[in-house]
N, C-alpha and C positions, 0 to 999 in steps of 0.2 A: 504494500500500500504506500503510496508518495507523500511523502509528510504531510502537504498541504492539506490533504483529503482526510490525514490522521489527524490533526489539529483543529481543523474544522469538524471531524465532529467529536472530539473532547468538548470545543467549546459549545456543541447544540447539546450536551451530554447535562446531568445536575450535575454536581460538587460532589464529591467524594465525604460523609462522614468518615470520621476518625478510623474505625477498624475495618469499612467496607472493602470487599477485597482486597485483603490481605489473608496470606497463608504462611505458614511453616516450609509447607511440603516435609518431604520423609528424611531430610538431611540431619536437623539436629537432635531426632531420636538417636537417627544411627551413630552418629558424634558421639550420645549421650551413653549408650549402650555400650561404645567399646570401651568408656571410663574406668579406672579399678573402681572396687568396693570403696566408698567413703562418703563422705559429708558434700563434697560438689557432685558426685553422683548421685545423691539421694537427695540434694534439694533439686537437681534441673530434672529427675523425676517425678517429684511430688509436684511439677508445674506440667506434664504432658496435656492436662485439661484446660490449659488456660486461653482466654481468647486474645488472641493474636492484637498485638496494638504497635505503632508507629512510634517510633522512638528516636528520638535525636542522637540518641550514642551510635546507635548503626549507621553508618553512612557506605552508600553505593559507592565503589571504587570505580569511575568511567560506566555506574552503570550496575551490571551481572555479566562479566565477562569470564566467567567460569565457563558458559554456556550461551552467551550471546554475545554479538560483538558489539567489542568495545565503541562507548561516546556514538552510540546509535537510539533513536527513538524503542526499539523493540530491549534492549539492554536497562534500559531507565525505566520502562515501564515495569521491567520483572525487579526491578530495585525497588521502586516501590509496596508490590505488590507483596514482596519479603518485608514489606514493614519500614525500612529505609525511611527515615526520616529528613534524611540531607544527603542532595545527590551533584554528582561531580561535573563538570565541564570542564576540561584543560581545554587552555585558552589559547590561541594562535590565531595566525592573522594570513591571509591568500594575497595574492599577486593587487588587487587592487584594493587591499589594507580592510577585507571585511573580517569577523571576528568569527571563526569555527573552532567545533568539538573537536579536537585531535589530540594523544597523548604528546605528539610532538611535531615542529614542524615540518621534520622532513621521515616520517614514519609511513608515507602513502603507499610505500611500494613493498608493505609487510600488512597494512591494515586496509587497502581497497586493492581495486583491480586495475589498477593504470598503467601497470604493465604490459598489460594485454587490450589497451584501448591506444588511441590515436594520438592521449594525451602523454603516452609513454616518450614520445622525441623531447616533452620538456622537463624530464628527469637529467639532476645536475651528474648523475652519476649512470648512462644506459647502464641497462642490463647485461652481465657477462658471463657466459656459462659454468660451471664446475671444470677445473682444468688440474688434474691429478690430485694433489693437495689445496691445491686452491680453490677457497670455494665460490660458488657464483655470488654475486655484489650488484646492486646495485641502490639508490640514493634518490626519491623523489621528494620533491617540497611543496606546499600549499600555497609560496611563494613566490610558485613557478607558474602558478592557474589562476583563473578568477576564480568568484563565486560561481559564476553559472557554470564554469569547467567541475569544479567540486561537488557544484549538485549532482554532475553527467557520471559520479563515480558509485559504484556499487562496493558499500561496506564486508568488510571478514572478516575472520578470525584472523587477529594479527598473528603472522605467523611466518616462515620463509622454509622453504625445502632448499637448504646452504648446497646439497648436492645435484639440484638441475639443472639441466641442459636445454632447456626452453623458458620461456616468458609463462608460459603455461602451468609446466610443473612447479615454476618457484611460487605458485599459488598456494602449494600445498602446505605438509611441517607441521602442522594443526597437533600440538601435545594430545600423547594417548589420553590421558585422563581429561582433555577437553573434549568440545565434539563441533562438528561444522551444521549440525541437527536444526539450531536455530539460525542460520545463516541468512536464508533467502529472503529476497526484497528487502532487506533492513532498510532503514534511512539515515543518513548523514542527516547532522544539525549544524543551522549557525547558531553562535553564543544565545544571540537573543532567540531562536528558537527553543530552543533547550529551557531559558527564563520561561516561557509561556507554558512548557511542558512541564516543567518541575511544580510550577503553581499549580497547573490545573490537576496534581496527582497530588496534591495537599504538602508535600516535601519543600524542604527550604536548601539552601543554596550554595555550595563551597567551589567558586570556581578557581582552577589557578592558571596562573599566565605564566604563559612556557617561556622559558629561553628560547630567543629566536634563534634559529641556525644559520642566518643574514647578518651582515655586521649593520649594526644603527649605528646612526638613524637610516632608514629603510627608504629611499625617495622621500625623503625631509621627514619622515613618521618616525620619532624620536621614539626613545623609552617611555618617557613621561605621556608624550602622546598613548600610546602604547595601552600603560596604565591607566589613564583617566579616561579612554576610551572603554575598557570594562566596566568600571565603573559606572558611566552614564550611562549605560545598558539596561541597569538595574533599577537607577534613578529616572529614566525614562517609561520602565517597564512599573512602574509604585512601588516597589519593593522594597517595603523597609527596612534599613542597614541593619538590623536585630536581629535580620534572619539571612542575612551573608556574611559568609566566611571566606574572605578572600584569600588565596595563597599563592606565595613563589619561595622558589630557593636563592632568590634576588634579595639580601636584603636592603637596597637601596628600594626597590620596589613597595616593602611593607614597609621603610621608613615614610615613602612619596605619600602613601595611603592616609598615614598619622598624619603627617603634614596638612595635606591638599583635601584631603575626604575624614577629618577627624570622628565621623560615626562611622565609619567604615574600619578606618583605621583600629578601632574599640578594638573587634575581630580579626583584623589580619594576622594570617596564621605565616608563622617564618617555619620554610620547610627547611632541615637542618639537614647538610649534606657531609657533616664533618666527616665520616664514614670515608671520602676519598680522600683524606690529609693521609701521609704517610707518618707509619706511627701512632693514631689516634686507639686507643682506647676507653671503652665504656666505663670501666672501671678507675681508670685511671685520674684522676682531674686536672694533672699535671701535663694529660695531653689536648683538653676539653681548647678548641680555638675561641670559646666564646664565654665571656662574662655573663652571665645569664643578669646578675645584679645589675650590669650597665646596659644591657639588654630593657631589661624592664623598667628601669630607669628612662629609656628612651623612649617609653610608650609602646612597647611591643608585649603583649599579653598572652599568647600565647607561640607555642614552639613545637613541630612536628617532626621528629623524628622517625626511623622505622621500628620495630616494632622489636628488634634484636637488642638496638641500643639504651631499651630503659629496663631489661633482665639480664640477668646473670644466673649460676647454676653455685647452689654454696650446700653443703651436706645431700646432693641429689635431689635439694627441693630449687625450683624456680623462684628467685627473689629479686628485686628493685635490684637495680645495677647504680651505680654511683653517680653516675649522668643523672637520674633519673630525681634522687636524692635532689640532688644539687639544685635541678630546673627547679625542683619543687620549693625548694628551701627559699627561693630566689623570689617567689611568688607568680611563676609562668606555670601558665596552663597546658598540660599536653593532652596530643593530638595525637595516634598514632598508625603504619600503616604495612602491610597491607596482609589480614587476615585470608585464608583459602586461597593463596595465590600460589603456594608451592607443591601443589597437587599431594598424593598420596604420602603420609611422613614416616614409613619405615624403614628411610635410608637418612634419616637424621634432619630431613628439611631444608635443609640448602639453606641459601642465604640469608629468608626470614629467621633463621629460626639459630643462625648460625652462636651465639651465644649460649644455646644451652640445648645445645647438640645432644650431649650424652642424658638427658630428660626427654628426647624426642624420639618414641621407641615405634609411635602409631598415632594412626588419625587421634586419638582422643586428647593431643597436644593441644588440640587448635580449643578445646575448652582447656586445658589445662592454663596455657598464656593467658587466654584470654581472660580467665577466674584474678590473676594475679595482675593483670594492666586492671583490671577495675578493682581492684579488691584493693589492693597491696603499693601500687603504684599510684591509681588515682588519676585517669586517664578519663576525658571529658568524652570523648569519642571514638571507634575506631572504624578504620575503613575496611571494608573487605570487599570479594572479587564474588562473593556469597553471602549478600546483608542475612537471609533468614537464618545464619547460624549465628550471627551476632544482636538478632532481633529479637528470638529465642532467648539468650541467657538476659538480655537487658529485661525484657517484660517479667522473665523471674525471678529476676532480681530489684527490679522495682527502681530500675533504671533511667 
């Protein structure tokens, strides 16, 4: 279905009360059932009856891209309908400076089909086959198309098959534990479509503005421009600051925010990248690059790290890591990301979860972290690529 004709009738639709369509589905029994014997297995049992409700701690990672693709109308709607209370737009901007859904801006030629359309000759990087060890490559931007080129693109599962030999094959790569099931027709959004979409599914707002892969200013579209252009998205759209949560891993960007949009700014969230410094560890404070005390001091209120760097593993129990301490101490609020995103966990979890590896035995980690980011840490929200497993523990926990 073509968004326009999806949007149009959202809006001839009523309003969504509070709990209507919404579900669990069979995920976070199963989650709940592989738990050992104990006190977080017997309370998120003693909730299997509960009626499903919308909660701001869950929030839609681009969506439900466990199983739908990412930063697509079909993706947001199953985030919602998991309960998602605040759902994601990463923010970017096309060739003639409009503002779309993409996790990044040059990600087209992993997450649509522009390889295999006409718009593939304005990819910065064509497409190159697999050649012995090398694998196939190629690099397409949103800042190579207009909007209406972006609308001509058909959304996927982001994904690359690194070993083909056509435009075609490198379609595929789709992780076994994903699936290509919800794929068809999805729709790409622009920023402000995605605004009309998230309201009218009763969810409130956390977009963030990618790093461009163009050096700025962009044909005189500065950073600031940039920035104050999502902004007036929202402020055009009524949307009041209370219920956006802006983010980048820019922080000149959330400082712009305080500055130039100071009710905006309340919320902007600083996504914290410290994780590529060499040398940084979570435990360590002596590697942390950031004052969190002159941080908040600055006007920055909250701070969103992943989800590895506010636990640690101390006697084989999962506990607050030092970072984590410290943010809190400082008076910032965290944010943290990305639950169900590292498929099946009995090979330790890979890089979410890389902190406390040797407590990652099986799926039933993803309650296990998640028990000690709200429990133990004190984490406002978390993101996941699966809200109904994180919708689930929030409503029985009174979240």
């Amino acid at each position: 279905m073509r968004l326009s004709l999806f949007l149009a009738a959202l809006a001839a639709a009523p309003a969504l009360p509070a709990a209507a369509d919404i579900s669990y589905g069979p995920r976070p029994a199963y989650l709940v059932d592989k738990l050992p014997e104990g006190a977080l297995k017997s309370k998120l049992q003693s909730c299997a009856g509960q009626v499903p409700q919308r909660s701001d701690f869950s929030i839609g990672h681009r969506g439900a891209p466990l199983l739908f693709p990412e930063h697509t109308v079909e993706s947001n709607v199953a985030a919602a309908r998991m309960g998602a209370g605040i759902l994601e737009c990463d923010v970017t901007f096309t060739k003639d400076k409009e503002l779309v859904c993409r996790h990044a801006q040059n990600d087209l030629h992993t997450t649509t089909d522009i390889l295999t359309t006409a718009l593939a000759e304005t990819c910065v990087t064509p497409f190159s086959p697999a050649n012995g060890d090398a694998p196939a490559q190629a690099e397409c931007r949103t800042s190579e198309i207009t909007l209406a080129e972006f609308r001509s693109l058909t959304p996927k599962m982001d994904s690359a098959d690194k070993m083909a030999g056509t435009p075609a094959a490198y379609q595929g790569g789709t992780a076994g534990w994903r699936t290509t099931l919800f794929a068809d027709d999805a729709a790409t959004m622009t920023h402000a479509e995605s605004i009309a979409l998230f309201k009218d599914l009763g969810a409130k707002f956390t977009p963030e503005l990618k790093s461009p892969a163009v050096e700025m200013p962009f044909e005189g579209f500065t950073q600031a421009d940039y920035a104050q252009k999502m902004i007036d998205e929202y402020k055009s759209a009524g949307i009041p600051a209370s219920d956006v949560w802006a983010q980048s891993f820019n922080l000149e960007d959330v400082l712009y925010w305080i500055k130039a949009e100071p009710e905006f700014g309340k919320q902007a969230v600083f996504l914290d990248d410290s994780y590529n410094l060499e040398g940084f560890d979570a435990n360590n404070p002596e590697t942390f690059p950031h004052d969190f005390a002159a941080l908040h001091a600055q006007g920055v209120n909250y701070i969103a790290p992943p989800m590895w760097m506010l636990v640690t593993v101390e006697n084989g129990k999962i506990v607050p890591s030092a970072y984590a301490t410290a943010a809190k101490a400082a008076g910032l609020k965290l944010i943290t990301w990305t639950l169900e995103r590292s498929g099946p966990l009995a090979s330790g979890g890979g890089w979410y979860f890389q902190t406390v590896t040797e407590a990652t035995t099986d799926d039933s980690a993803y309650y296990q972290i998640l028990d000690v980011l709200a429990q133990d840490v004190g984490v406002e929200g978390v993101f996941s690529d699966w809200p109904a497993t994180v919708t689930y523990y929030a409503n029985c926990m009174g979240l």
